[in-house]
N, C-alpha and C positions, 0 to 999 in steps of 0.2 A: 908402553904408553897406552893409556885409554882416550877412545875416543868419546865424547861426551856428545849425545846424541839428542837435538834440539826434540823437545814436545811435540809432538804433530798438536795441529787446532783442535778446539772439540768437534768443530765443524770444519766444513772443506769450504772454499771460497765458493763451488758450485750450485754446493746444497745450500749455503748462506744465501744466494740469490735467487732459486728458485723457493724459497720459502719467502723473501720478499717477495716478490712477483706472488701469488700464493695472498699473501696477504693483502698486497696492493689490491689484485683482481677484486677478494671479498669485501673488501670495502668500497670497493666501486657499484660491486654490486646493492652492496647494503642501501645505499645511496640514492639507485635506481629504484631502488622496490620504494625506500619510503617516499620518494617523488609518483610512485604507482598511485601506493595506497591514498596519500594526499588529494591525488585529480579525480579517485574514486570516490571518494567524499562528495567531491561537484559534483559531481554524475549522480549520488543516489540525494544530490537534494533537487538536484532537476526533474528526478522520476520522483519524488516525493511530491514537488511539485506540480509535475504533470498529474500525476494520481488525486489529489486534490484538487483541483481545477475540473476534471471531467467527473468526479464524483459530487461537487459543487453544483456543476451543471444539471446531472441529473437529477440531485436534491429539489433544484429549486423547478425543473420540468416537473415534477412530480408533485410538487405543490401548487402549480399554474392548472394543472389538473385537476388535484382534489377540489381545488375552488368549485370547480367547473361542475362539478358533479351534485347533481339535487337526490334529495334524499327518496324521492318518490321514484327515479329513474323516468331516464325518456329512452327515445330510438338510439342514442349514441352512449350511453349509459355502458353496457358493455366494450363497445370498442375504448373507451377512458380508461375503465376497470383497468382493460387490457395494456394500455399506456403505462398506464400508474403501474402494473405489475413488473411492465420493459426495466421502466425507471429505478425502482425498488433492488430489481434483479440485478440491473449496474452496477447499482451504489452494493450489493454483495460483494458480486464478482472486483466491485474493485478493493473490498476490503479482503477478500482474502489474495488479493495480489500482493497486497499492502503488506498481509501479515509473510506472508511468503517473502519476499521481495527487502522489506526492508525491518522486518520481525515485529511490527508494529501495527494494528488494527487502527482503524481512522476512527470508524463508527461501531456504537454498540450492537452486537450481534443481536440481544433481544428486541431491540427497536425493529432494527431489519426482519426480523421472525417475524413479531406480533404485526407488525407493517404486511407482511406478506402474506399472512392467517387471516385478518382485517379483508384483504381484497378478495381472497379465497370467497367468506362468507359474504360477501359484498355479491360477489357474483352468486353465491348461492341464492340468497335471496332474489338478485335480479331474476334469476331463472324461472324461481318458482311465483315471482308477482309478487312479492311483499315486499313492503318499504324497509329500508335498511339503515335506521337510525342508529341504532347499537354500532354495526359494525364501523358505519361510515365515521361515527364520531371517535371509535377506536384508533382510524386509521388518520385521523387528520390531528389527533395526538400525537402519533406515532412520527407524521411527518413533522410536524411541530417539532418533534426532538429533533429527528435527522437536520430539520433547519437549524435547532441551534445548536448539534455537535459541528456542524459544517463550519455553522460561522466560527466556535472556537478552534478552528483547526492553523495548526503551524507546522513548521518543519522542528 
């Protein structure tokens, strides 16, 4: 007589469960991350945010300033310069945070050059006594743009 000897499973009832479990986990996990990357999103529009607002700010210090500045120079002439340069230097530093940060530039880099070129020869003149029509009106173009990349700025 033969005995007729049942199939074993392809799989055992053990390894069936730790591959569920196995599977369970990675989709638990999957699940968690894309709830990560989602509140990440919030977060790089609040620092989008934030970076806008304080680059905003110093746009328009820096325009409160040009105003301020006569073409002939006085006594405080220099120390503006010097403002206007702080301000200019901000709004860099926070575009290349920007481009860092969130892979994206706020403002045009040549603006911000020729804007910071502009003050350079601003103070060259101041230094040497000469009036500084050229350069001042270079640089109140220059801000002129920064004021209006500012205002079209979004997330």
């Amino acid at each position: 007589m033969y005995w007729f000897r049942k199939e074993k499973p392809a799989m055992s009832k053990k390894t069936r469960d730790i591959l569920i479990l196995a599977l369970s986990i990675a989709v638990a996990l999957d699940i968690v991350l894309a709830v990560v990357l989602l509140s990440g999103s919030t977060s790089d529009t609040k620092l989008s945010d934030t970076l806008i607002s304080y680059s905003r700010t110093n746009v328009a210090n820096a325009r409160t300033t040009a105003t301020q500045l006569s073409r002939t120079g006085s006594s405080y002439t220099t120390q503006m310069l010097g403002d206007m340069k702080q301000y200019i230097y901000g709004v860099d530093q926070i575009n290349l945070l920007s481009q860092a940060l969130l892979g994206r530039k706020l403002y045009s880099q040549t603006a911000i050059d020729t804007a910071l070129a502009a003050i350079e020869q601003c103070e060259t003149k101041t230094l040497a006594g000469q009036a500084m029509d050229e350069p001042l009106s270079t640089l109140w173009a220059q801000v002129n743009q920064l004021e209006a990349e500012a205002a079209a700025l979004t997330n």
